[in-house]
Kinemage of the C-alpha trace (Angstrom):
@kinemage 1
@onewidth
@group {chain A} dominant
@subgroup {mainchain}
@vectorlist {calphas} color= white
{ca unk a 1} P -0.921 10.711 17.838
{ca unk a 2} L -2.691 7.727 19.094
{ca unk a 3} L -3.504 4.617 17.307
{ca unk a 4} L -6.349 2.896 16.153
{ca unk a 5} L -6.226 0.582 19.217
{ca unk a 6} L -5.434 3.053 21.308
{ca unk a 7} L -8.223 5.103 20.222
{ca unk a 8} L -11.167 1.983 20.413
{ca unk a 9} L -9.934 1.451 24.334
{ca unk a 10} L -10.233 5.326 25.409
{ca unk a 11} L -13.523 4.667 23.390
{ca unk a 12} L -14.534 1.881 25.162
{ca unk a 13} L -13.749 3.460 28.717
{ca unk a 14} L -16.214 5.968 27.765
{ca unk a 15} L -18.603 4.137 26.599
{ca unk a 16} L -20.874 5.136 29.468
{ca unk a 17} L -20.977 8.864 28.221
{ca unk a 18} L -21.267 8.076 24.722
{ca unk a 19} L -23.319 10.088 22.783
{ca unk a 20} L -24.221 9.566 18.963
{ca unk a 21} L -22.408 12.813 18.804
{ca unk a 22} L -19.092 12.184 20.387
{ca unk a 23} L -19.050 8.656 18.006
{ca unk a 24} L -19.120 11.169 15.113
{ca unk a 25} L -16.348 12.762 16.236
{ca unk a 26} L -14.027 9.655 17.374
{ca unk a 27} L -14.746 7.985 14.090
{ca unk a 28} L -14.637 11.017 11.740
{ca unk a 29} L -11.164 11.879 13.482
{ca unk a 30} L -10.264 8.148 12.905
{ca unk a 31} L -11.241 8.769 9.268
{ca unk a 32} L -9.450 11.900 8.369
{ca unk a 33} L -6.281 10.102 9.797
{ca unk a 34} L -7.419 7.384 7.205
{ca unk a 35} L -7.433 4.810 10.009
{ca unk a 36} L -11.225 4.213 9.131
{ca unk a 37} L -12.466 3.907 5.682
{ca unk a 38} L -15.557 6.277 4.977
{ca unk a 39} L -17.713 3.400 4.063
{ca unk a 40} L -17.425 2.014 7.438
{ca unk a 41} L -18.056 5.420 9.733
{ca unk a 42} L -21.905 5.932 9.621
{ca unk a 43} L -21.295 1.770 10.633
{ca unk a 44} L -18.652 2.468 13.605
{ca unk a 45} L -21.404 5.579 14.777
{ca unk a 46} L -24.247 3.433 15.200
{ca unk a 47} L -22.229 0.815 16.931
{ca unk a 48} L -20.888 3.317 18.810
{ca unk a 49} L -24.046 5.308 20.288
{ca unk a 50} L -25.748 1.684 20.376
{ca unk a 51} L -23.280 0.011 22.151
{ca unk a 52} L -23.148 3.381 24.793
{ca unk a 53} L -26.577 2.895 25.555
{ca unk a 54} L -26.438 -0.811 26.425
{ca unk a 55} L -23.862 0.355 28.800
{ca unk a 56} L -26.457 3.238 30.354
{ca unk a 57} L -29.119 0.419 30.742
{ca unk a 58} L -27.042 -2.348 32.281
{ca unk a 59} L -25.860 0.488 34.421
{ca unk a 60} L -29.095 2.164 35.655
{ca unk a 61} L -30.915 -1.745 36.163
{ca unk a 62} L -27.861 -2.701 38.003
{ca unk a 63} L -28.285 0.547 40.257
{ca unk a 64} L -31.776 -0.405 40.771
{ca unk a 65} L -31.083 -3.743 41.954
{ca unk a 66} L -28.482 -2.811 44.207
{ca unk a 67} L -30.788 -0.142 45.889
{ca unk a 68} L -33.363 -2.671 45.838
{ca unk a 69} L -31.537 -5.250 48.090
{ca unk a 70} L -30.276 -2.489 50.124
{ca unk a 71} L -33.760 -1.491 50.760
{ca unk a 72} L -34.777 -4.806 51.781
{ca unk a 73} L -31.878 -5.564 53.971
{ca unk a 74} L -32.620 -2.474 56.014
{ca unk a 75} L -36.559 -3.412 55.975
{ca unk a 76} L -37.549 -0.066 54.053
{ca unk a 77} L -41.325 0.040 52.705
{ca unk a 78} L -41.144 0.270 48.696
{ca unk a 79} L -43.815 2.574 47.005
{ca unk a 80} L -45.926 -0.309 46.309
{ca unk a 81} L -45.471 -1.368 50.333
{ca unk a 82} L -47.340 2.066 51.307
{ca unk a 83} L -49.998 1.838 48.546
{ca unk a 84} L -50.977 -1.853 49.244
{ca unk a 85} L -51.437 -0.956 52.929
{ca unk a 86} L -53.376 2.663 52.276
{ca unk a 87} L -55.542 0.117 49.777
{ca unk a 88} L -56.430 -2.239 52.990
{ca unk a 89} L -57.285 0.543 54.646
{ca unk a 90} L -59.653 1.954 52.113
């Protein structure tokens, strides 16, 4: 049976895929096992899902920047590159 610690660091490794509905399930496991007092699981949910999607936002802007610089190291035209020249030429 793992512990609360235990439990909050596979937690925080999957913070990436957490859903509001896997939180319910961690912390309503962690409650039956009366490591988490009912009072504080719709708390531990919220922070749960919230904190996940911080994670998915830091994530996907840190994607974009990285394909960004890639991009301009190998001299590709962005979107906006192609429309500003088809504008000129309008």
């Amino acid at each position: 049976m793992n512990t609360l610690l235990e439990k909050g660091f596979l937690a925080g490794i999957g913070l990436l895929s957490m859903t509001r509905e896997k939180a319910q399930k961690i912390i309503d496991d962690l409650s039956h096992e009366g490591e988490v007092q009912k009072n504080e699981v719709t708390q531990w949910v919220d922070q749960l899902a919230s904190r996940g999607e911080e994670e998915r936002t830091a994530l996907r802007k840190l994607i974009r920047d990285e394909m960004k610089k890639v991009m301009d190291d190998m001299g590709l035209a962005t979107k906006e590159d192609i429309q500003k020249l088809m504008e000129k030429q309008g």
